[in-house]
C-alpha positions in Angstrom: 54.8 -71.2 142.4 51.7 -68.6 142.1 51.1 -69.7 146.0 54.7 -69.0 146.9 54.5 -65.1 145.0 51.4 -64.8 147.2 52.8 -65.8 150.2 55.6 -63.6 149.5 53.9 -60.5 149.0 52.1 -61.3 152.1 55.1 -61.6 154.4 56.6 -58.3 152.8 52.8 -55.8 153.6 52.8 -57.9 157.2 56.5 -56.7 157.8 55.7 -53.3 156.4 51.9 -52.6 157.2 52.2 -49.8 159.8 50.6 -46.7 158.5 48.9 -43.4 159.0 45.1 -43.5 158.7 44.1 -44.0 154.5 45.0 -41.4 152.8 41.8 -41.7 150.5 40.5 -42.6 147.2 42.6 -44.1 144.1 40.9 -45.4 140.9 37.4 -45.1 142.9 38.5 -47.1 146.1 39.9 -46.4 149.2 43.7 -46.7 149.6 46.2 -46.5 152.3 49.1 -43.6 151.7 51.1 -45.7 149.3 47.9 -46.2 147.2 47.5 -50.3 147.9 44.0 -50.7 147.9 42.1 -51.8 151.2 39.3 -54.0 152.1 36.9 -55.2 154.2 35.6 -58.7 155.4 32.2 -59.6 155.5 32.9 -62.3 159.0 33.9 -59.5 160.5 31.6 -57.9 163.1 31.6 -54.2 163.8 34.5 -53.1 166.2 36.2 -56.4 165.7 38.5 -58.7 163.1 37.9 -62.0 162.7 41.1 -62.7 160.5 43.7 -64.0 162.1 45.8 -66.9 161.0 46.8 -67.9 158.1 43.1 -65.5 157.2 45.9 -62.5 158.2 48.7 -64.3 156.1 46.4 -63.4 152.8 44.7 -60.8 154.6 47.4 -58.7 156.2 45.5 -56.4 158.4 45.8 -52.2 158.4 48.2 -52.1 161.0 48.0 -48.2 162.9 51.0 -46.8 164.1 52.0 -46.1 167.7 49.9 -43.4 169.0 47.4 -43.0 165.9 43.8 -41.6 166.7 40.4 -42.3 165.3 39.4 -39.3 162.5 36.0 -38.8 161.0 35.2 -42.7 159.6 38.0 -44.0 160.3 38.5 -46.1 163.7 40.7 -48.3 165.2 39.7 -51.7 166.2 42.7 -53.5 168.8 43.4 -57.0 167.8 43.7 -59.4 170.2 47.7 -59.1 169.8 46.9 -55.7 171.3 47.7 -54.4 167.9 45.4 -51.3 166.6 44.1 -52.3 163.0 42.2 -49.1 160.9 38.8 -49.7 160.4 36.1 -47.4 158.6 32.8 -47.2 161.0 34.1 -50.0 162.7 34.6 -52.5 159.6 38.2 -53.3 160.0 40.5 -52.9 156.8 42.9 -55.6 155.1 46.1 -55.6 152.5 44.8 -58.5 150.1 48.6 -60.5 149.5 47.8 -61.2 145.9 47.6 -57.4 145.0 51.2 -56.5 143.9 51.1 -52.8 143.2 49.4 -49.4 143.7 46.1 -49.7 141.6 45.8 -53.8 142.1 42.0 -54.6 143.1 42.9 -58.0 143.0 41.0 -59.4 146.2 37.6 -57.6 145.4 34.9 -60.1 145.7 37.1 -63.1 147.1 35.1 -65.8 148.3 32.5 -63.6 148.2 33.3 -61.7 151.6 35.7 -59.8 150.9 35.3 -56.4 149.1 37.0 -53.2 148.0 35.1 -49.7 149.7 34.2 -47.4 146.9 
């Protein structure tokens, strides 16, 4: 059942997971404008995602919207779907599908690669 809630929440951020670049800090890490907390992946290489998959079903990446510019830190890496995913100095960033609301750090230290910026 827990799998299913997972899987559910990651369908709804990859449906929904166009935004403007991160609109900061919350509780100490940074969070995209609706204050879901984003992360990085230690496979990843600078400039490019290695998550794709069923690693992007758990993982959804930081999808930019149409037209959106690199600013300070933040870049944009393109996926191979041609998509732009934010990244911050070119570490792209991921939703984490088990994190259900604003303020959830729930994927910090997963498998030990994945981890929250503070």
């Amino acid at each position: 059942m827990k799998f299913l809630t997972i899987m559910a929440a990651a369908l709804a951020l990859s449906t929904s997971a166009v935004f403007a670049a991160p609109a900061g800090k919350a509780n100490g890490v940074l969070v995209d404008g609706k204050g879901m907390t984003l992360y990085t992946f230690d496979n990843d290489t600078s400039g490019t995602s290695n998550c794709y998959g069923g690693c992007a079903k758990s993982w959804p990446p930081f999808i930019a919207a149409s037209g959106a510019a690199a600013e300070g830190d933040f870049t944009l890496v393109e996926r191979k779907d041609g998509a732009m995913q934010w990244a911050v100095n070119g570490q792209p960033l991921y939703y984490w599908a088990g994190d259900r609301k604003p303020g959830d750090i729930n994927g910090d230290g997963v498998g030990g690669v994945r981890h929250v910026l503070k």
